[in-house]
N, C-alpha and C positions, 0 to 999 in steps of 0.2 A: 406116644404122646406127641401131637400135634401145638407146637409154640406159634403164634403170630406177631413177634417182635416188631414195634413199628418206631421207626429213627428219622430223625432230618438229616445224619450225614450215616456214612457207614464208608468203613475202608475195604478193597481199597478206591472205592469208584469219588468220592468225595469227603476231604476232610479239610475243618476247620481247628480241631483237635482231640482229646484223646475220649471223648464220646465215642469219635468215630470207632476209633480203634476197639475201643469194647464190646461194640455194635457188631463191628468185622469179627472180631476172633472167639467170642462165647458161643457160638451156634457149632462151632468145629467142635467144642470142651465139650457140650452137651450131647452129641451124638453118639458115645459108647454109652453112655447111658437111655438108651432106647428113646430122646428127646430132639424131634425132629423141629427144624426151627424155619421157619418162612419169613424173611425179612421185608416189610413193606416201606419206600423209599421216595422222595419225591425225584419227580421225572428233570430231573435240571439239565439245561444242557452237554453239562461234562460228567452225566452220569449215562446219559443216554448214548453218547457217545464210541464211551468202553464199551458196551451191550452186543458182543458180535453176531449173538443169537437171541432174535427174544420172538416172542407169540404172545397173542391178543389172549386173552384169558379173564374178562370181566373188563365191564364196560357201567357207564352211569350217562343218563340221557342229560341228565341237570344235575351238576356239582359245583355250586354256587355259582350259577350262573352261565355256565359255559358244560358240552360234553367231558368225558374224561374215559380215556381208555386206562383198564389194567395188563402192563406189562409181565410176561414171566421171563425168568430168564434164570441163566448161572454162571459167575464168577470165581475163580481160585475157591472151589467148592461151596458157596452162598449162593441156597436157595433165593431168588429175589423175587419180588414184585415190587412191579414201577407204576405209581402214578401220573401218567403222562397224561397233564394237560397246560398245553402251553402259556394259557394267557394268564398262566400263576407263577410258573416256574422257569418258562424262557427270558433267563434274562442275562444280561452282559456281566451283571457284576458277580457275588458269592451267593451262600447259600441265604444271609441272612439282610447286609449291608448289598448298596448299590455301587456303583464304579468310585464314586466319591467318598465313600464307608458311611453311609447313611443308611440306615432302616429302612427297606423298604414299609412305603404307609399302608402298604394292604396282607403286611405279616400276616395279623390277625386272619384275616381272609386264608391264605396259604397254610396257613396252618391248622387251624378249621377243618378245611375240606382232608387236610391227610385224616386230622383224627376221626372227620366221619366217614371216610374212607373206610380206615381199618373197622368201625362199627361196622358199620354192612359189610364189609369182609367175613365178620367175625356172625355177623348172624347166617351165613352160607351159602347167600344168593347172587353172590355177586361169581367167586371162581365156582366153576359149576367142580361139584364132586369133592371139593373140600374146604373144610370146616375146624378151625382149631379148638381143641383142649384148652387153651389158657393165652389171654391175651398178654402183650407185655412192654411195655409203653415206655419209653425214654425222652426225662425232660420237656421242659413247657411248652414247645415244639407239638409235641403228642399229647399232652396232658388232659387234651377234651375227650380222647379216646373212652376211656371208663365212663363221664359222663353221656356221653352219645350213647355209649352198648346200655347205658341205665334205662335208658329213656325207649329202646328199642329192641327189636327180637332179641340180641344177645345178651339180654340182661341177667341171664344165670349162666355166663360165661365167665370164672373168674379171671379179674385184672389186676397184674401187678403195675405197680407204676414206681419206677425207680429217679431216686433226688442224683444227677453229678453234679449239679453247683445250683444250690438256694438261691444265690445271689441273682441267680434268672431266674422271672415267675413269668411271664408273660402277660403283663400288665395290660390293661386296654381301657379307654373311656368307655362310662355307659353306653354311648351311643353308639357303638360295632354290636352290642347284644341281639337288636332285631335280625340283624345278618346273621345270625348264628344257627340257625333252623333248630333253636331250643325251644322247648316250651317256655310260658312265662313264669309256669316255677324255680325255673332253674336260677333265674337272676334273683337268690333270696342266699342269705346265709350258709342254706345247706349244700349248697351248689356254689356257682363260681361269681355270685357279689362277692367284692373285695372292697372295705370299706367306700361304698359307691361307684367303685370301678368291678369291669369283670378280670378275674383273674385267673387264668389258663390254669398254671399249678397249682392254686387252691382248691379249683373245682376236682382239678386230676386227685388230690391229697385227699377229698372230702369223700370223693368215689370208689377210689378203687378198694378192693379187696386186699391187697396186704400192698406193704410200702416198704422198701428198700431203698438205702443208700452206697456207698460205695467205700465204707469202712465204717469198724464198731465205733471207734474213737468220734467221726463226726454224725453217725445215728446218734451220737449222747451231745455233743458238740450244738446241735442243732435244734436242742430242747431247751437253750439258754437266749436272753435276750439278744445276746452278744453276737452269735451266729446264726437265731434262728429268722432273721429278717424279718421280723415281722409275724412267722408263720408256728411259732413254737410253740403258742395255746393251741394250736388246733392239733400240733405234731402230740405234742403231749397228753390229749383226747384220744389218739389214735395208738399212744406207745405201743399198745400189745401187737399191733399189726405193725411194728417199724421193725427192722431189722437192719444190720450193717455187716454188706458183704463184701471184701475186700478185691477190687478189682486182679485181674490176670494180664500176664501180655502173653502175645504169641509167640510161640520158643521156637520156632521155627523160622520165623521172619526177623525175630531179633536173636540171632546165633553167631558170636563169632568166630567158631569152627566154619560156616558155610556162605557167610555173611557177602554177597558179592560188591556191596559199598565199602567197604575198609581195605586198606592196602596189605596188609597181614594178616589172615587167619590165626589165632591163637587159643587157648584154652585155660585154665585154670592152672594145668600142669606144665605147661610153656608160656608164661606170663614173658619173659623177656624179647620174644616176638612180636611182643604189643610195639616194641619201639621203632617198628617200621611205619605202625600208623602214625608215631607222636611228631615221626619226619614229615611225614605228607601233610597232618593239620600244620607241623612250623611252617611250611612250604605254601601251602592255602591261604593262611591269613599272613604270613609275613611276618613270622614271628621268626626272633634271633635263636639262633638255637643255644641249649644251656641247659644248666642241669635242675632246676627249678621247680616244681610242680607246676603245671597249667591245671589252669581250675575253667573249666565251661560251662555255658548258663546257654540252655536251650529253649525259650518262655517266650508268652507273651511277655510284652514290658510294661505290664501293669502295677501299680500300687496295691492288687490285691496278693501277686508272685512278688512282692518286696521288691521289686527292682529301683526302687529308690535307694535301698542300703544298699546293693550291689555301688552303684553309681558314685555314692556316697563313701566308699570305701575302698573305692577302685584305686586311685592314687598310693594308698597306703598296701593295697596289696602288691602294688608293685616295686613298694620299697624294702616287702619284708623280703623281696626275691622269687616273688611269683608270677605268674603269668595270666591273662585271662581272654578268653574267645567266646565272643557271645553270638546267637543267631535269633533271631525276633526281631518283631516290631509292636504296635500298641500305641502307647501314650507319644505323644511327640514331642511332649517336654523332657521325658525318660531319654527317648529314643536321641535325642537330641543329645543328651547330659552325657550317654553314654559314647555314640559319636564323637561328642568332642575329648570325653577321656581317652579314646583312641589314638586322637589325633595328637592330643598330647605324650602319651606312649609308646610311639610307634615301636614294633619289633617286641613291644611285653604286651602290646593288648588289640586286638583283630576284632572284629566286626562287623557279619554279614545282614542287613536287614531283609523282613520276609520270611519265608517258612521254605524250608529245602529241606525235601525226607532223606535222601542219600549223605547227604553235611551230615545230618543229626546223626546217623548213622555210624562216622569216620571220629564226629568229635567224642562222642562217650568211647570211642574202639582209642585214638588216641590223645584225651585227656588224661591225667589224674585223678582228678575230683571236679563234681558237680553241683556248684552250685542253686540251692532251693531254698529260698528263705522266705515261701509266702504266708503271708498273715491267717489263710485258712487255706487250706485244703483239704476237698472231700477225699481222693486218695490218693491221686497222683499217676505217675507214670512215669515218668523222666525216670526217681530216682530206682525203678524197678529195671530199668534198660540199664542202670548205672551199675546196679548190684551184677549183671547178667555181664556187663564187659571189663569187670574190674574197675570203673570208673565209680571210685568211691565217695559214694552222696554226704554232703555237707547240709543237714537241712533242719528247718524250724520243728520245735517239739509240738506240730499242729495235725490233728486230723489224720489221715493215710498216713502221713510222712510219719508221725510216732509209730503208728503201727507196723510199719513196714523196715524201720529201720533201727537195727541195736548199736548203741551208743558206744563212744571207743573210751569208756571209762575204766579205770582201774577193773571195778570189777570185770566188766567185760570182756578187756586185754584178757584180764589172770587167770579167764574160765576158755577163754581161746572164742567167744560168740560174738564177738563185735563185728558187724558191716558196716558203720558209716561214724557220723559224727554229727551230733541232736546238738541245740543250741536254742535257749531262752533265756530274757527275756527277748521278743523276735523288732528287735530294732538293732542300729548298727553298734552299737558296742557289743551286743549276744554274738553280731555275725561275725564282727572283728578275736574276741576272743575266739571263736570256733577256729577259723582260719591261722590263727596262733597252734592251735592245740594239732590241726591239719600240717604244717609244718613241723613242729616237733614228732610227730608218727611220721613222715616222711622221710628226717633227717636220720631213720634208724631201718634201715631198710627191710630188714626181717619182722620190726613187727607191722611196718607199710604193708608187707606183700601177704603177711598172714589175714591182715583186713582184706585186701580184696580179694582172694583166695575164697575165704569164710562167704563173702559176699557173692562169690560165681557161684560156691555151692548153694545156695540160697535155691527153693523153689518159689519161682518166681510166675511158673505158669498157672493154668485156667481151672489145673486138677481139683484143686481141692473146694475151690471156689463153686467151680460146677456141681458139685456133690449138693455144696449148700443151695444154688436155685430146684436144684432137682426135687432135694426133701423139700424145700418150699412150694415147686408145683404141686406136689404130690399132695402136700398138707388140705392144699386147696381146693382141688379134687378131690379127695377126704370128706371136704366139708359138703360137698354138693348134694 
């Protein structure tokens, strides 16, 4: 079976977060099951970059406006194709924002052309000799995908198109619709009108052929006002084709047996080896050494990852005798709130802004616990690195984070299955309790080390996850 996955970031050539990463590491999960996966990518500077080997393999004379080559190439085993054309995607700043963190104003455009990319991909004219089985489209980025293959040869190709955060739809004014090379039915309800705007995800949601999110708890999460932004009549029309399938991380890349970012390699069965990493983070951020827990927060610093209760709560956790090292940026009043609790802390509380893969790497290898308190999440990721390094996740009873984490309750302890510590209502008094109850498991060492223990054994990879895309391709192929 032939997959044509199409993403705006993928690891490890470009990331802005853990899209990427699901992007990068399911096409490895899917290859013992006979499921070959071709990644389609835009051509951005720092993706073309990595590229040590690539060939021309499909070309377009006019893609909105300007030529566009198709790149092949391979990466730490990922099939890829690159959309290389520059006067969309060479640009100075990210994948999404400009140097200033503004939008770039011809998104709409940029992202357009990937999805009708992957359409003519996908109807077989474009790479000479192959043709996918099953298209597979990630977030509002791609979400025109399904409608392009509708409207064109590959319209009996099924499309899955998978939700990682509602909260992006890819909004746009009417007036980008004529740029869009759609017919003028497509700007109607059943297509991508969005109460008078076009809406990149709604039309993806209205098209495709089955619909997937990235855990059961917010496929159900996303059918209420509350979560479903605006889009949960339509999600609700389409229930029988929604499904919620819990992301994976790579066990290979996040291994702390192998791990070449962490200063100790250790394992489940040599936990007290972890304390060579807890040296290096006190040493990193400048934290006083002591016996304490450190608790880490790897996030954006949003109000939708709760970093306001972090913030809010920071002072007190340092009173109860803990510690806290944060790495992110976002909001700049956050960002700010938290800086200055630094500054006020020094030696109990560190803080690197910005995104550094190898940090993240050392802080879950040597933290305690991880803090997660966001107001929703589709599934997460943090705290599945945090179950894999003994860095035992603290997080809101939302979305992924319930699913993925069993709570260090009475029952929990008495039957020996707890990996973390859940916590609602998801404001600061829920996170200040949790951090309470984190401290008293801490203060008893044997049932601390049986949580994170429990939590290394956890399978945290792609196995089983893969199975479930697999019978979903399959299903849909079935249907043809």
């Amino acid at each position: 079976m032939n997959v044509l996955s199409v993403a705006s970031e993928v690891y490890p050539l470009i990331k802005t977060g853990g899209l990427a990463d699901v992007v990068g590491a399911l096409p490895a999960a899917l290859l013992p099951h006979g499921v070959k996966t071709r990644t389609l990518v835009p051509g951005y500077p720092a993706v073309l970059q990595k590229l040590k080997k690539k060939k021309k393999v499909g070309s377009f004379e006019n893609l909105f406006g300007n030529p566009a080559t198709v790149l092949a190439a391979e990466i730490d085993g990922l099939d890829l194709l690159v959309l290389d054309q520059p006067e969309l995607y060479a640009r100075d700043g990210g994948p999404y924002v400009d140097a200033t963190g503004r939008d770039y104003v011809d998104n709409f455009r940029r992202f357009a052309a990937l999805s009708l990319a992957a359409a003519e991909i996908a109807g077989g004219d474009v790479v000479s000799g192959w043709k996918p089985d099953i298209v597979h489209a990630h977030d509002w980025q791609t979400a025109l995908t399904p409608v392009y293959m509708h409207f064109g040869p590959a319209a009996a190709t099924p499309t899955v198109m998978t939700i990682h955060n509602i909260a992006f739809q890819g909004q746009f004014g009417a007036l980008v619709f004529p740029e869009l090379a759609l017919p003028a039915e497509a700007f109607s309800m059943q297509f991508v009108e969005y109460y008078g705007d076009v809406g990149f995800l709604k039309g993806g949601l209205q098209t495709a052929d089955a619909i997937t999110t990235v855990s059961p708890s917010y496929a159900q999460e996303i059918l209420t006002p509350e979560f479903g932004m605006g889009l949960e009549g339509l999600l609700k029309s389409r229930v029988a084709d929604l499904s919620g399938i819990v992301n994976g991380i790579d066990a290979d890349i996040w291994d702390p047996q192998t791990d070449p970012h962490i200063a100790q390699h250790f394992s489940a069965t040599s936990l007290k080896q972890r304390a060579a990493n807890r040296r290096a983070l006190e040493e990193r951020f400048g934290l006083e050494k002591g016996n304490g827990p450190i608790f880490c927060v790897v996030s954006r610093l949003t109000w939708q990852k709760g970093m306001d209760l972090v913030a809010e709560i920071a002072d007190e956790l340092v009173a109860m005798g803990g510690k806290l090292v944060v790495l992110g940026s976002g909001d700049a009043a956050l960002e700010g709130a938290l800086l200055a609790a630094a500054s006020r802390h020094r030696g109990h509380i560190g803080m690197v802004t910005g995104y550094n893969e190898p940090l993240s790497h050392l802080m879950q290898a040597g933290s305690d616990a991880i803090l997660i308190p966001s107001r929703f999440e589709p599934c997460g990721l943090t705290q599945l690195y945090g179950l894999r390094y003994g860095c035992v996740p603290v997080v809101a009873r939302t979305g992924g984070l319930a699913d993925t984490i069993i709570d260090a309750n009475e029952a929990g302890l008495a039957a020996k299955v707890a990996t973390g510590f859940q916590f609602t209502p998801v404001n600061a008094d829920g996170l200040r309790l949790a951090i309470r109850r984190v401290l008293r498991a801490y203060s008893e060492p044997k049932v601390w080390s049986k949580i994170q223990t429990q939590g290394m054994k956890s399978d945290v990879s792609w196995a089983t996850s893969a199975e479930r895309y697999v019978s979903l391709y399959s299903g849909l192929l079935g249907k043809g």
